[in-house]
C-alpha positions as CSV (number, residue, x, y, z in Angstrom):
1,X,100.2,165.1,-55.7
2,X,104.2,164.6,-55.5
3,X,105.3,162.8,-53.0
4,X,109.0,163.0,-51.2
5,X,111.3,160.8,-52.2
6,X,112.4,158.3,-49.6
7,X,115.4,159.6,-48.4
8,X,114.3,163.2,-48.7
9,X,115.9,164.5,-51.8
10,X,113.5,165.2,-55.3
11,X,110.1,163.8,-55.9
12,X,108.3,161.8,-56.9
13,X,104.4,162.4,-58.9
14,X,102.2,160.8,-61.4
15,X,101.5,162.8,-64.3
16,X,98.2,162.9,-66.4
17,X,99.3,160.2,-69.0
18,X,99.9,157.7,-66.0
19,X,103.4,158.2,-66.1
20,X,105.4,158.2,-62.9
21,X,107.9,161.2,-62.9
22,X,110.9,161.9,-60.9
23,X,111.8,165.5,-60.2
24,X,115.9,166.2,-58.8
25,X,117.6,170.1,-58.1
26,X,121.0,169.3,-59.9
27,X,122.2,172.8,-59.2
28,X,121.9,176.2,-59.6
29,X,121.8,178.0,-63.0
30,X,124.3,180.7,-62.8
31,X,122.8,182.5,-65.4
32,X,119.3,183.1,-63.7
33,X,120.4,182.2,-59.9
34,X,117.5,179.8,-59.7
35,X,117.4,175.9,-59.3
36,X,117.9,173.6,-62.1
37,X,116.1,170.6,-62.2
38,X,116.1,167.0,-64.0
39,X,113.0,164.9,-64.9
40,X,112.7,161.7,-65.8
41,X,109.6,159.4,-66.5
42,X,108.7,156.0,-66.7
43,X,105.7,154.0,-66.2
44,X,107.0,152.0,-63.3
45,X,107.5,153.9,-60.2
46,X,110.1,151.7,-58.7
47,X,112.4,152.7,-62.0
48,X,111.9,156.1,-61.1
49,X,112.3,156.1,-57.0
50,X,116.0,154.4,-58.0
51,X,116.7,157.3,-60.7
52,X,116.1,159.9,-57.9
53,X,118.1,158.4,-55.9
54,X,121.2,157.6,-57.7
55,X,120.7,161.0,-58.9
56,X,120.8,163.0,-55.6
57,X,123.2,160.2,-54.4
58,X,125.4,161.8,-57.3
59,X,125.0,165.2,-56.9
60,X,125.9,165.2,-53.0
61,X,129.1,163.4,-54.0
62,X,129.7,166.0,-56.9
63,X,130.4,163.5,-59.3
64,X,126.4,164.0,-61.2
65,X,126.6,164.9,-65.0
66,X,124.0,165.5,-67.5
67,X,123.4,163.3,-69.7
68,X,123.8,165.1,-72.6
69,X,127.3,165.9,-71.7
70,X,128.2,163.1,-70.0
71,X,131.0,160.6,-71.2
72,X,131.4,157.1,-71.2
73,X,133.9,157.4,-68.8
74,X,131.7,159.5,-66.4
75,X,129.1,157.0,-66.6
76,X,131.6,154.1,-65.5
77,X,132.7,155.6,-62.8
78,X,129.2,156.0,-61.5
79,X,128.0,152.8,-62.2
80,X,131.0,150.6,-60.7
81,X,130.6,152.9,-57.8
82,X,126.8,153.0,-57.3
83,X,125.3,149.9,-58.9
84,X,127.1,147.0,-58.2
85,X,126.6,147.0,-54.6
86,X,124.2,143.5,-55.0
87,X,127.2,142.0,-57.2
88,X,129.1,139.3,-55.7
89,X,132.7,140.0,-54.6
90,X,134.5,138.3,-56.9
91,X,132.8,139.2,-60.0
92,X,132.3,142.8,-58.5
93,X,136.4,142.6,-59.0
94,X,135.8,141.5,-62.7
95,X,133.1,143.3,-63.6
96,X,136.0,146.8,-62.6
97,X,139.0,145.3,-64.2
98,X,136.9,144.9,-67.2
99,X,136.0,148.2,-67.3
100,X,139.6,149.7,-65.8
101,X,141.9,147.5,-68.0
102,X,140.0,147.3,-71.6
103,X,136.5,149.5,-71.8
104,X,137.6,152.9,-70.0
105,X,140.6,153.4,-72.0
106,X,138.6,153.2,-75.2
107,X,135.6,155.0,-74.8
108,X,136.8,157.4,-72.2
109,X,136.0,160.9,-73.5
110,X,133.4,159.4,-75.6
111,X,129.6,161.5,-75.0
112,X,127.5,158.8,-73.8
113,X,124.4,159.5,-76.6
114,X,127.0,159.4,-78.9
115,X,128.2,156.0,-78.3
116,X,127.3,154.1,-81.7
117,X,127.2,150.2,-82.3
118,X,130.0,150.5,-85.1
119,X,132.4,151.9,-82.5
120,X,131.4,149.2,-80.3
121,X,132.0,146.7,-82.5
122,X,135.4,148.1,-84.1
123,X,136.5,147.9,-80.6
124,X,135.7,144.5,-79.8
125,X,137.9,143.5,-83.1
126,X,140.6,145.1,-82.0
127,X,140.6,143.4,-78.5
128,X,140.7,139.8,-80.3
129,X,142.6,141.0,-83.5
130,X,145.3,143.4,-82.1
131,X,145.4,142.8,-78.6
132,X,145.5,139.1,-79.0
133,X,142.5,138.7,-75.9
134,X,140.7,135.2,-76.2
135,X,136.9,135.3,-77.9
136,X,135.9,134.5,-74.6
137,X,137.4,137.4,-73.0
138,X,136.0,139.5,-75.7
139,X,132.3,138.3,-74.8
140,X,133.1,139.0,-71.1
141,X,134.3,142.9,-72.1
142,X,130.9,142.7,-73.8
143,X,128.8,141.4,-71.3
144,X,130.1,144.0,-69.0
145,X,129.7,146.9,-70.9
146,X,126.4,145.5,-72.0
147,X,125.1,145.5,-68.5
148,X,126.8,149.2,-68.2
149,X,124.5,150.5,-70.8
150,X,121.5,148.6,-70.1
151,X,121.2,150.9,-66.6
152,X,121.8,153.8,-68.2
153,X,119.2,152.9,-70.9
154,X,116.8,152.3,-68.1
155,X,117.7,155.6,-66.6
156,X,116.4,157.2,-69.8
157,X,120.2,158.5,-70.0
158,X,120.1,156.7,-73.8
159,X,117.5,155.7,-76.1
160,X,118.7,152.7,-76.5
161,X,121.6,150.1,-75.7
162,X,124.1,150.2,-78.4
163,X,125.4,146.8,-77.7
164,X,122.3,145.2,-78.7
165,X,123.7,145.7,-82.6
166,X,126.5,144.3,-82.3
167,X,128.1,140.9,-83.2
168,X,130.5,139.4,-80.2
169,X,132.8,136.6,-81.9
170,X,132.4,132.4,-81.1
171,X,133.7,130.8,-78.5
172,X,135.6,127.4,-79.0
173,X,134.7,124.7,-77.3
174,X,136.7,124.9,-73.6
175,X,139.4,121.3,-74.1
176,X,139.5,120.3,-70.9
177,X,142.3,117.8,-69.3
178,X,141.2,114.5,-67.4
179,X,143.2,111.9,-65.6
180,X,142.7,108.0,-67.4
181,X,141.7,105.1,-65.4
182,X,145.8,104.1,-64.8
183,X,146.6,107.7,-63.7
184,X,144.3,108.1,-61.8
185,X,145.2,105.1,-59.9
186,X,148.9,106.8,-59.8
187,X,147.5,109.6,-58.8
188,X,146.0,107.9,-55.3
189,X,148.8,105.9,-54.5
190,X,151.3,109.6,-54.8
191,X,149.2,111.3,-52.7
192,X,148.5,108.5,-50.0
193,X,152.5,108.5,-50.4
194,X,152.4,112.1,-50.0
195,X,150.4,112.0,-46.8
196,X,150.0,115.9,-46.6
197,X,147.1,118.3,-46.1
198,X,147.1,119.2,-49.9
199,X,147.6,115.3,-51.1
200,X,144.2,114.9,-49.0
201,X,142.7,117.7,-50.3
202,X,143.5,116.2,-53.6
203,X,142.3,113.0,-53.2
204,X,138.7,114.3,-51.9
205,X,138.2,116.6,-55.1
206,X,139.2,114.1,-57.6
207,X,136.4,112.0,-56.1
208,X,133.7,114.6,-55.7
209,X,134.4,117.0,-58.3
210,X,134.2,120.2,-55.8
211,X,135.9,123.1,-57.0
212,X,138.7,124.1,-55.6
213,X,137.7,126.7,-53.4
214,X,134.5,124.3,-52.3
215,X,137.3,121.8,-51.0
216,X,139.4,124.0,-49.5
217,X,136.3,125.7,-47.7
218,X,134.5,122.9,-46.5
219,X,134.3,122.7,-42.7
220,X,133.7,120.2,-40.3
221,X,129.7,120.8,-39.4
222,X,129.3,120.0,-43.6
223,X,130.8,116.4,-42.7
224,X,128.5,113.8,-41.6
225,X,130.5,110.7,-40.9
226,X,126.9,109.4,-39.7
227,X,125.0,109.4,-43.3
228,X,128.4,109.4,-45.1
229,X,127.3,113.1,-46.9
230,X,129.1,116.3,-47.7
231,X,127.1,119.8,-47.5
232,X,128.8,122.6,-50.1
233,X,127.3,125.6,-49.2
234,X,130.2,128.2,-49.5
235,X,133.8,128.2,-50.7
236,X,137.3,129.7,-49.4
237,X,138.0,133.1,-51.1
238,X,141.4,134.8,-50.5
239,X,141.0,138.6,-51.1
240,X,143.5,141.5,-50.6
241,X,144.2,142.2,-46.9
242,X,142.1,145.4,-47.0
243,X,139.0,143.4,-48.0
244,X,139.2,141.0,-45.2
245,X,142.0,138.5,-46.5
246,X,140.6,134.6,-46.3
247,X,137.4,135.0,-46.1
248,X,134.0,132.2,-46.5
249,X,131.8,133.5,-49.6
250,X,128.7,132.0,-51.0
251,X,129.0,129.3,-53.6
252,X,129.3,130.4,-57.6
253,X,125.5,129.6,-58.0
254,X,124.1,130.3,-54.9
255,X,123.3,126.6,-54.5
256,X,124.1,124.5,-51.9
257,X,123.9,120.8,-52.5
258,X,124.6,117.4,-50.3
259,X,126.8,114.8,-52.1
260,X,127.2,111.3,-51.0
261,X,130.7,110.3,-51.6
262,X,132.5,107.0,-52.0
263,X,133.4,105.7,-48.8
264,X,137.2,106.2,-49.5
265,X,136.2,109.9,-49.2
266,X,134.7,109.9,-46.1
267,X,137.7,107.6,-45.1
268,X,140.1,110.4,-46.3
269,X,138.5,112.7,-44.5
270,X,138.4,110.8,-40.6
271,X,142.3,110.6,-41.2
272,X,142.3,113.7,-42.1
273,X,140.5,114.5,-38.9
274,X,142.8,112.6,-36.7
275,X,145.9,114.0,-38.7
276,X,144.7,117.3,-37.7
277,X,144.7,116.8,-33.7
278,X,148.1,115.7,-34.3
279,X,149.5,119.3,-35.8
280,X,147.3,121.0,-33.3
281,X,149.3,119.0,-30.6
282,X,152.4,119.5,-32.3
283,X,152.1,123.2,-32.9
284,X,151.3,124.1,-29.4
285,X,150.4,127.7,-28.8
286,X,151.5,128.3,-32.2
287,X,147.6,126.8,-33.5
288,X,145.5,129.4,-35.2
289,X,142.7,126.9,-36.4
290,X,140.7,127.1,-33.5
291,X,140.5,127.2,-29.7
292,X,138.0,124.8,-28.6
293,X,136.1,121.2,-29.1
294,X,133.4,124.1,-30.0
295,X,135.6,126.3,-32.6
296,X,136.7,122.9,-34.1
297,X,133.0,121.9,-35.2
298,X,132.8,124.8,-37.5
299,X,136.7,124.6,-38.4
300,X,138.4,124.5,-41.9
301,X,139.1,120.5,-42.7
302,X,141.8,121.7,-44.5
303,X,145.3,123.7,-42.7
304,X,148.4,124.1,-43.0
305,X,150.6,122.7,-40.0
306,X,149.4,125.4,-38.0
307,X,145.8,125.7,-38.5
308,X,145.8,128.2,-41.0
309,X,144.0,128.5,-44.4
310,X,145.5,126.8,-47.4
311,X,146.9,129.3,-50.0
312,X,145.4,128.8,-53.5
313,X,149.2,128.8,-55.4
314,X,150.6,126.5,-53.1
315,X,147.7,124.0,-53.4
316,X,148.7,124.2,-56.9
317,X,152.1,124.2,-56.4
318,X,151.8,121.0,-54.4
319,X,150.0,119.3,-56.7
320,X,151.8,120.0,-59.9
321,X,154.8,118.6,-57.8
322,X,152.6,115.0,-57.4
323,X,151.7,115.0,-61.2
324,X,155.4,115.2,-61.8
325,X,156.4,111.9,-59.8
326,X,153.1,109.9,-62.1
327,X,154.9,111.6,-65.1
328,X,152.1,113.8,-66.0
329,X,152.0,117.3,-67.3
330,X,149.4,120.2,-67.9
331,X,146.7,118.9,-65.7
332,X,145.1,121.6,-63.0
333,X,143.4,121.1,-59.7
334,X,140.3,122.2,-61.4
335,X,140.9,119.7,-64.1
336,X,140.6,116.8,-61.2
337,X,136.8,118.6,-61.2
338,X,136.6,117.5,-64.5
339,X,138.5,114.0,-64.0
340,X,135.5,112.9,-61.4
341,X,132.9,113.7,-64.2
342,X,134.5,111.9,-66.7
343,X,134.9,108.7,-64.8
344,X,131.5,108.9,-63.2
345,X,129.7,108.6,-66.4
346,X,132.4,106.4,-67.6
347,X,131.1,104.1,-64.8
348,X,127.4,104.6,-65.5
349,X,126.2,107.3,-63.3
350,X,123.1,108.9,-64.7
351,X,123.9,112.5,-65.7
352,X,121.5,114.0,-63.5
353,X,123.1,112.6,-60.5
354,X,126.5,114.0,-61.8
355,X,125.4,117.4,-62.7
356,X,124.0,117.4,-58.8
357,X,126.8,116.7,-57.8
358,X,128.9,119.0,-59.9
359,X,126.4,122.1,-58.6
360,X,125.6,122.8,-62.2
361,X,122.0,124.4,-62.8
362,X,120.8,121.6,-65.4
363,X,121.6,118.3,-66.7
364,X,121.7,119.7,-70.0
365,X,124.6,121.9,-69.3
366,X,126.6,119.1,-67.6
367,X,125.6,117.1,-71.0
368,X,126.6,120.1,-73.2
369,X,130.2,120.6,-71.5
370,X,131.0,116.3,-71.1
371,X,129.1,116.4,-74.9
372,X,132.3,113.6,-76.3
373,X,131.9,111.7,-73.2
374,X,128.7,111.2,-73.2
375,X,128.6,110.2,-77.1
376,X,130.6,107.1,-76.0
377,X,128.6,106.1,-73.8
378,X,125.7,106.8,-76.1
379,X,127.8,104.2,-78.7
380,X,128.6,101.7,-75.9
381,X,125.0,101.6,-75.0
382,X,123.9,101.1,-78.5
383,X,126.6,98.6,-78.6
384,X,125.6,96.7,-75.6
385,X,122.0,96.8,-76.6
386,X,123.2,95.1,-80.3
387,X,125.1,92.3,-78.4
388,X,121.6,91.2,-76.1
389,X,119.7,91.2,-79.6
390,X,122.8,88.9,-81.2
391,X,122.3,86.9,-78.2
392,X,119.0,85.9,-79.1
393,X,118.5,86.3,-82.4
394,X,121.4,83.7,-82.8
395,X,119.8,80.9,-80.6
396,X,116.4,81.3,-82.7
397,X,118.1,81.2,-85.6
């Protein structure tokens, strides 16, 4: 027996050869006057609930095509517009300027079932030999147009995913900037110098290796000045004005993890604390950081003068401007991320505890990405290990 489709549009029925089948009216047929309908099977019924839907989603909105006649183009639309609703902001906004700025343009007008690996593949040369884009932005086109076809493949709108035949080019090996031991000893004194909100915000990341938008998120309820820990659970996102402006989003990974600092850090942090009352004292009426002993306990640690969230270019701004007085050049705030895991497994913390504290998913991938650091140490170990047999080896001898 079919059954009614949850929200009330097509149907749903299991057919003789235990395949589920969706049932949609796309229409009238003008020739006959009678409703036209679209099928689709599949032996999960879950597959074929969503196909209904989207598909009557469509057709109320006037923007269904059939497959056979649909383009590339068609298909983007709908899929940016209906299938990226469980997609995080952020890459939501890649995952469109992908399609807007490089994949639309090119396969446009193109019939979806026509859309052939070689085309695929002639485009992604062109992106990297003509348009001058980085391998790595070559592999993110890809991935995004990947994960366009792979829905329509599982809507039975193609027989198969054409980018599964093609080859995307290598990536180089991301070359990183780090402060050395000296600099980053410069680097401390400038910003102590400094004494600013951003020179704080400085000093904390190059000692935790948060991300920039981790640091300049963090709030007071994720400082424990008891247990000497950080929580980072979200991060500070600054979005156009019609998508809510500043706003708190989840982390990259969806991981929240507690760091225990060095105690300058915390220390950075309880003058960073009192520096705070201060400009709320000072700015009067004028303070948009928060109200109350209450608001403050869930407040931004970082603010402008007023209260106010930090703005991403000024942070950088700021702290190209304190670079400049220690006489060094072409060093990011992320790269400070990068600084702290350098000189944490120069100094001998174990990788796992480093890759915790960096958020990453695995030790290997910490491993993989600090690969030339680690090989010293590997040496040095060795090294050490030789000396402590000499030692012995000589007295017997």
């Amino acid at each position: 027996m079919a059954k009614r489709a949850p929200d009330g549009s097509g149907s749903i029925s299991k057919r003789s050869d235990d395949l589920w089948q969706g049932k949609v009216s796309i229409g009238i047929d003008p020739g006959t006057g009678k409703p036209k309908y679209k099928y689709f099977s599949n032996k999960e019924q879950k597959i074929v609930r969503e196909w209904v839907r989207q598909t009557a989603a469509a057709v109320d909105k006037g923007t269904y095509s059939e497959p056979s006649k649909m383009t590339v183009g068609q298909w983007l639309d709908i899929w940016t517009a209906e299938y990226l609703g469980g997609v995080k902001y952020g890459t939501q906004k890649t995952y469109k300027a992908q399609v807007t700025n490089h994949i639309k343009p090119a396969f446009k007008v193109v019939k979806l079932q026509q859309l052939k690996p070689h085309q695929i593949q002639k485009f992604y040369n062109a992106l990297q030999r003509d348009n001058g884009l980085s391998a790595k932005t070559v592999r993110n086109v890809h991935g995004v147009l990947t994960k366009a076809l792979s829905t329509a493949h599982k809507l039975g709108y193609i027989q198969q995913n054409p980018c599964d035949m093609v080859t995307t080019p290598r990536i180089e090996k991301y070359q990183f900037h780090t402060l050395n031991d000296e600099q980053v000893k410069d680097f401390v004194q400038a910003s102590t110098a400094d004494g600013s909100v951003y020179a704080a915000l400085y000093k904390v990341l190059v000692f935790t290796g948060m991300r920039i938008g981790e640091g300049s998120g963090l709030t007071w309820d994720c400082v424990n000045f008891g247990t000497g820990t950080i929580t980072i659970e979200k991060q500070l996102q600054r979005r156009p004005e019609r998508d809510g402006g500043f706003v708190l989003a989840p982390l990259k990974n969806d991981r929240p993890r507690t760091i225990k600092p060095p105690r300058f850090v915390m220390d950075t942090l309880r003058e960073r604390h009192a520096a705070q009352m201060r400009e709320r004292l000072k700015a009067g009426s004028a303070w948009t950081g928060w109200k109350d002993t209450k608001e403050q306990a869930t407040a931004l640690v970082f603010t402008n003068l007023l209260g106010a969230e930090l703005y991403p270019r000024t942070i950088a701004k700021h702290h190209k401007i304190i670079l400049q007085k220690i006489g060094v050049d072409d060093l990011t705030v992320h790269d400070l991320r990068h600084t702290y895991a350098t000189l944490a497994l120069q100094n001998g913390i174990d990788v796992k505890t480093v890759s915790q504290t960096l958020g990453h998913a695995t030790a290997a991938f910490t491993l993989d990405i600090y690969a030339a650091v680690t090989e010293r140490m590997y040496q040095e170990s060795a090294d050490k290990m030789q000396g402590y047999i000499d030692s012995f080896t000589a007295k017997s001898a």
